[in-house]
C-alpha positions in Angstrom: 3.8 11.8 15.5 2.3 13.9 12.5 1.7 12.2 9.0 4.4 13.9 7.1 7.3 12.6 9.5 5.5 9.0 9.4 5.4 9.4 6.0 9.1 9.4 5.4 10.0 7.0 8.1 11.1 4.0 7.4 9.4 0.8 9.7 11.9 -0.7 12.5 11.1 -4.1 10.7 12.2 -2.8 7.3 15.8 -1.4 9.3 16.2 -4.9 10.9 15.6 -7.2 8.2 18.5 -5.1 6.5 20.7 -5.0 9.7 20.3 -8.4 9.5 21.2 -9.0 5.7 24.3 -6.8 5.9 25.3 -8.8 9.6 25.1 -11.9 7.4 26.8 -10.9 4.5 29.6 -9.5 6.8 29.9 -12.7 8.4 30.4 -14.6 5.1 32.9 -11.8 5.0 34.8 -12.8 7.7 34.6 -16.3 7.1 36.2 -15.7 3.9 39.2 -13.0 5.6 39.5 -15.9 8.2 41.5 -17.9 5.5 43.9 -15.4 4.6 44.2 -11.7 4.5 43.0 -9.7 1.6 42.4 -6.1 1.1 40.0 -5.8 -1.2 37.6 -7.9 1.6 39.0 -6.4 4.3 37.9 -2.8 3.0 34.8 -4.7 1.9 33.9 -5.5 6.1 35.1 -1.8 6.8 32.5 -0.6 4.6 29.9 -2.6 5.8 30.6 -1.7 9.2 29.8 1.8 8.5 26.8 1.2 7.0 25.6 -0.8 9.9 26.3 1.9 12.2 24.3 4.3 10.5 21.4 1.4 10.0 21.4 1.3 14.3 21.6 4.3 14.6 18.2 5.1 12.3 16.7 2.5 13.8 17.4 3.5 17.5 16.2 7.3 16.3 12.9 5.6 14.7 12.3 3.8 17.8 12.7 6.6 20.0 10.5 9.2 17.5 7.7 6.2 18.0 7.5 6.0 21.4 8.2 9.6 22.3 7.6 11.6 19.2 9.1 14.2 16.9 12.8 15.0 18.4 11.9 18.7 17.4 8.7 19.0 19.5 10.3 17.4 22.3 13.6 19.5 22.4 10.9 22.4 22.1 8.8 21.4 25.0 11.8 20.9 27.3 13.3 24.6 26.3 9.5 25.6 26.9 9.5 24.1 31.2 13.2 24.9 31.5 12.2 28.4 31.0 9.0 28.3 33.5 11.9 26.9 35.8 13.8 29.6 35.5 11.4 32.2 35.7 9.7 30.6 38.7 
């Protein structure tokens, strides 16, 4: 992985430890929706939700870009042998 991508990256510990902030505070949330509805709290989990799915989803790109590198060099490289296979 080059320096400039590492650079901007943030570490899988840094996603998780907020994955698992926001899963805790969401679970208060719950607790709280558990005793009777409420919208305001309701929209409140919704929200939440949304931000943990982008949260997974960085940190399942992160953890792929580490063990397998920069997406862009790798979509390259496959183009690159899927034309050799063609042209073989």
């Amino acid at each position: 992985m080059n320096a400039r991508c590492h650079r901007y990256m943030r570490t899988l510990d840094t996603i998780h430890a907020e994955i698992e902030q926001l899963s805790g505070d969401r679970a208060e949330l719950w607790h709280r929706l558990s005793a009777g509805h409420d919208s305001e709290t309701a929209a409140e989990i919704k929200r939440l939700d949304g931000v943990l799915e982008g949260l997974w989803d960085e940190y399942r790109a992160t953890r792929a870009a580490l063990r397998f590198g920069d997406r862009s060099r790798i979509v390259a490289r496959a183009r690159a042998e899927e034309r050799l296979e063609r042209a073989a």
